[in-house]
C-alpha positions as CSV (number, residue, x, y, z in Angstrom):
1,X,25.0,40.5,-72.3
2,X,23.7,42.6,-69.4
3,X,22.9,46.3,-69.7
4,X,22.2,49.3,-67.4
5,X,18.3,50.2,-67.7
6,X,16.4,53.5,-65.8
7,X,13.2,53.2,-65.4
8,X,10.9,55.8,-65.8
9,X,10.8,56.7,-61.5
10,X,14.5,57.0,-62.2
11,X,15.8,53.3,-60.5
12,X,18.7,51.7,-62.4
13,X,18.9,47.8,-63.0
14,X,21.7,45.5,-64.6
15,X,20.1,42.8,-66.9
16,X,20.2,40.9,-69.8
17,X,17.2,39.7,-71.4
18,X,16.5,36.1,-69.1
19,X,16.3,38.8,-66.2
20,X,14.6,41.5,-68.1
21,X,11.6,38.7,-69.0
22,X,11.8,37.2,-65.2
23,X,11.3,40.6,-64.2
24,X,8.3,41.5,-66.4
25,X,6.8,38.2,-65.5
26,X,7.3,39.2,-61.3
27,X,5.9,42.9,-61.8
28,X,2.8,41.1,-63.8
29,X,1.9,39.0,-60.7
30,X,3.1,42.3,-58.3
31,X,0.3,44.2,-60.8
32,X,-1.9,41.8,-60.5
33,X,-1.8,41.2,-56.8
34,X,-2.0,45.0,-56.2
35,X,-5.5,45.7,-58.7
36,X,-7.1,42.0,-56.5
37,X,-7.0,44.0,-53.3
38,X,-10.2,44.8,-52.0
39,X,-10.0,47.3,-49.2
40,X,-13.8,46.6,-48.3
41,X,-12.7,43.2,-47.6
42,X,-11.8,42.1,-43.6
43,X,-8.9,40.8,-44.4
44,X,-7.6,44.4,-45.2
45,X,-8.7,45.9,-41.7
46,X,-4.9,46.9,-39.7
47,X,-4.2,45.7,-36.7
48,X,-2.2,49.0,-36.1
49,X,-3.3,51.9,-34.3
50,X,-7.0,51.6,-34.5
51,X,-7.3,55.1,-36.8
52,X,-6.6,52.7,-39.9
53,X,-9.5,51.0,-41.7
54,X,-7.7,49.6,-44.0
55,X,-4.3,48.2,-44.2
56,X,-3.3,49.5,-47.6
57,X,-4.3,53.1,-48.4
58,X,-6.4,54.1,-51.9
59,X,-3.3,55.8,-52.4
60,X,-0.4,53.6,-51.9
61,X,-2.6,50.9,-53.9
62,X,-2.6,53.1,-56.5
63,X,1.0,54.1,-56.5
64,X,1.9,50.6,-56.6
65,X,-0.4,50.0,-59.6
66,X,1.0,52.8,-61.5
67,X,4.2,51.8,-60.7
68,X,4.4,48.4,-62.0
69,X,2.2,49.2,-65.1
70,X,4.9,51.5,-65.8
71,X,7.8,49.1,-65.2
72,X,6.1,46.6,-67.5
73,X,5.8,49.1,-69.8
74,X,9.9,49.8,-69.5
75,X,10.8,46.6,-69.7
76,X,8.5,45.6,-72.7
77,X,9.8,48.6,-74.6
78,X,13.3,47.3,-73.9
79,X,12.9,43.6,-74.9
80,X,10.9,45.2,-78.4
81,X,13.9,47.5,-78.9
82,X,16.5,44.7,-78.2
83,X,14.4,42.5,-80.4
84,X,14.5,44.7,-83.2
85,X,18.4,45.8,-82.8
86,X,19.1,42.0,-83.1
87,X,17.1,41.0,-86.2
88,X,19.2,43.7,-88.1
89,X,22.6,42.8,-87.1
């Protein structure tokens, strides 16, 4: 059955559980991906304007980290909770 979820930044999903555990298995890789970044690495250097030397800013990578360790957090905490209202019905 699918359900209406905030997440902490205030976003609002429809799920059920098969999306709510596809979800948490996407924002995992998204997590991971974000903390392999290297911004000393070349492949990071923009092509953009020529200020940049990085393509990613400390800041947005961080952002992004925070943000998906959060929304795994939201969506564990839902599967637990939806865990435990099933095994007392």
């Amino acid at each position: 059955m699918k359900r209406t979820y905030r997440f902490s930044d205030g976003e609002l999903i429809v799920a059920d559980k098969m999306r709510l555990r596809q979800l948490l298995k996407d924002y995992e890789c998204y997590l991971q991906n974000y903390t392999d970044i290297d911004l000393a690495s070349p492949e990071y250097i923009a092509r953009g304007n020529g200020f940049c030397e990085s393509k990613y800013s400390e800041n947005f990578i961080e952002n992004q980290i925070e943000k998906y360790r959060q929304r795994i957090n939201d969506i564990q905490s839902w599967l637990q909770h939806s865990d435990r209202s099933a095994s007392t019905r």
